[in-house]
C-alpha positions as CSV (number, residue, x, y, z in Angstrom):
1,X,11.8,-12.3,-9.3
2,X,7.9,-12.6,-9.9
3,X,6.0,-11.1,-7.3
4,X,2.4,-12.3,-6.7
5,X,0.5,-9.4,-7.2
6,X,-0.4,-6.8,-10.0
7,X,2.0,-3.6,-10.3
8,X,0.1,-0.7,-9.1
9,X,3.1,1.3,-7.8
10,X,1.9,5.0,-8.4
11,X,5.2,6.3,-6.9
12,X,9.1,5.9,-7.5
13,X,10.8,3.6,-5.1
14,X,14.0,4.7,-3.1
15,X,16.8,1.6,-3.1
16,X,17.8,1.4,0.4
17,X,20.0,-0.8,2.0
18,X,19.0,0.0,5.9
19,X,19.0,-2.9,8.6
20,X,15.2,-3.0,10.2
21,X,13.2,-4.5,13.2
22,X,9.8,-5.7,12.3
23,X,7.1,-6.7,15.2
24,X,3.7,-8.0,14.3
25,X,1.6,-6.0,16.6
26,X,-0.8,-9.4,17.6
27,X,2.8,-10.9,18.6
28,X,4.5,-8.0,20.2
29,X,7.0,-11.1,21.4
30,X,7.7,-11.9,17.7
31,X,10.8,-9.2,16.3
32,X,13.1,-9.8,13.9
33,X,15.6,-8.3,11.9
34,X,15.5,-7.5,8.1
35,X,17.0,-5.2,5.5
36,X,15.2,-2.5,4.4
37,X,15.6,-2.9,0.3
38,X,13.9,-0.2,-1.2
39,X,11.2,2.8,0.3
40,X,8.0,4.8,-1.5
41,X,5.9,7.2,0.3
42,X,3.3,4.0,0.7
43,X,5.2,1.0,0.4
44,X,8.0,-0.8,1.1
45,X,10.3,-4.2,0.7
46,X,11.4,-5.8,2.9
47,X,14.1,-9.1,3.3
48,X,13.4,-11.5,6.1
49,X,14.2,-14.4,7.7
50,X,10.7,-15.4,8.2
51,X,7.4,-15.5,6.6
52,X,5.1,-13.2,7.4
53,X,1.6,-13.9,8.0
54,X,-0.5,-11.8,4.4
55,X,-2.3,-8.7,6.2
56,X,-0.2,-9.2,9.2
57,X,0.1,-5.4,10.9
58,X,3.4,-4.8,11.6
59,X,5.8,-1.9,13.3
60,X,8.9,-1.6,11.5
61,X,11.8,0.6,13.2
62,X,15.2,1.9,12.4
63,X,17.5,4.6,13.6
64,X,15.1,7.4,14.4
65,X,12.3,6.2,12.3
66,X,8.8,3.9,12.6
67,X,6.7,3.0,10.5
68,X,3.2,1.0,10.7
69,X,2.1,-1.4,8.2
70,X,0.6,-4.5,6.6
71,X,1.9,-6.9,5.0
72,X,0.7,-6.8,1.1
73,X,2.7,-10.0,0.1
74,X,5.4,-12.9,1.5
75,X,7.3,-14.9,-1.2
76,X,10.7,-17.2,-0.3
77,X,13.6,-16.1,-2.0
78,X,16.5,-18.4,-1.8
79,X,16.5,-19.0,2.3
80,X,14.6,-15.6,2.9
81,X,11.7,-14.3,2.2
82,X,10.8,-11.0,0.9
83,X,7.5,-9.1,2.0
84,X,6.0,-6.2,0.6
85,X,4.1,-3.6,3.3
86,X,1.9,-0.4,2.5
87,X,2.3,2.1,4.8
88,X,-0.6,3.5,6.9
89,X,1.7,5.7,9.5
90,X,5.0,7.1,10.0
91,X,7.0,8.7,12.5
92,X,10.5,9.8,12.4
93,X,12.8,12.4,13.3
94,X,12.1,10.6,16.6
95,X,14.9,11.6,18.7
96,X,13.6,15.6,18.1
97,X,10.1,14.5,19.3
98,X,11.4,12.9,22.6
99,X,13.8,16.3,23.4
100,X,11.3,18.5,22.8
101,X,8.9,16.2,25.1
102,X,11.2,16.0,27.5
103,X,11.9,20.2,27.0
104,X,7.9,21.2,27.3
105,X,7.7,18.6,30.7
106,X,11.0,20.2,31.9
107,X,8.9,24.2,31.7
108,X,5.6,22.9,32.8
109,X,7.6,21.2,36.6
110,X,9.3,24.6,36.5
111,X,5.6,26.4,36.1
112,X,4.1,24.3,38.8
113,X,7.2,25.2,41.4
114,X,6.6,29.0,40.7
């Protein structure tokens, strides 16, 4: 497949085969499901069912994991499309965060009662 853009990859891409949720953030209404294909520390591929609008910022989430984005390119492939996004934030190891949230609210009501 020939992608619309010049190869600047500076870092090895994982192959992944992970299902995904994308949102666009201006269309928090707008979610649909894709397949994570492969993963760098800045980038990733993702299949779709839809185009995505070029520069669209997006929230992709999977298992314990979220990611922020914008979408680099959107090319049809077959009946998909694929899109390209370079990363700007992650977060994962999610379900730690929330227990220890939920552990330092838990010791600051019993600090109040005392």
């Amino acid at each position: 497949m020939a992608f619309p853009y010049r190869e600047q990859r500076t870092q090895l891409r994982m192959e992944v085969d992970q299902p995904v949720r994308i949102t666009l953030l201006d269309q928090p209404r707008r979610v649909q499901k894709g397949r994570l294909a492969n993963l760098s520390g800045r980038g990733m591929r993702i299949v779709v069912g839809e185009a995505m609008p070029i520069d669209g910022a997006v929230k992709v989430d999977w298992d314990d994991t979220l990611v922020l984005g914008e979408v680099r390119y959107c090319v049809p492939e077959s009946n998909q499309f694929v899109i390209g996004l370079e990363l700007q934030h992650s977060l994962t190891e999610l379900g730690s965060l929330v227990r220890l949230s939920e552990s330092l609210l838990a010791k600051t009501r019993e600090n109040q009662r005392v």
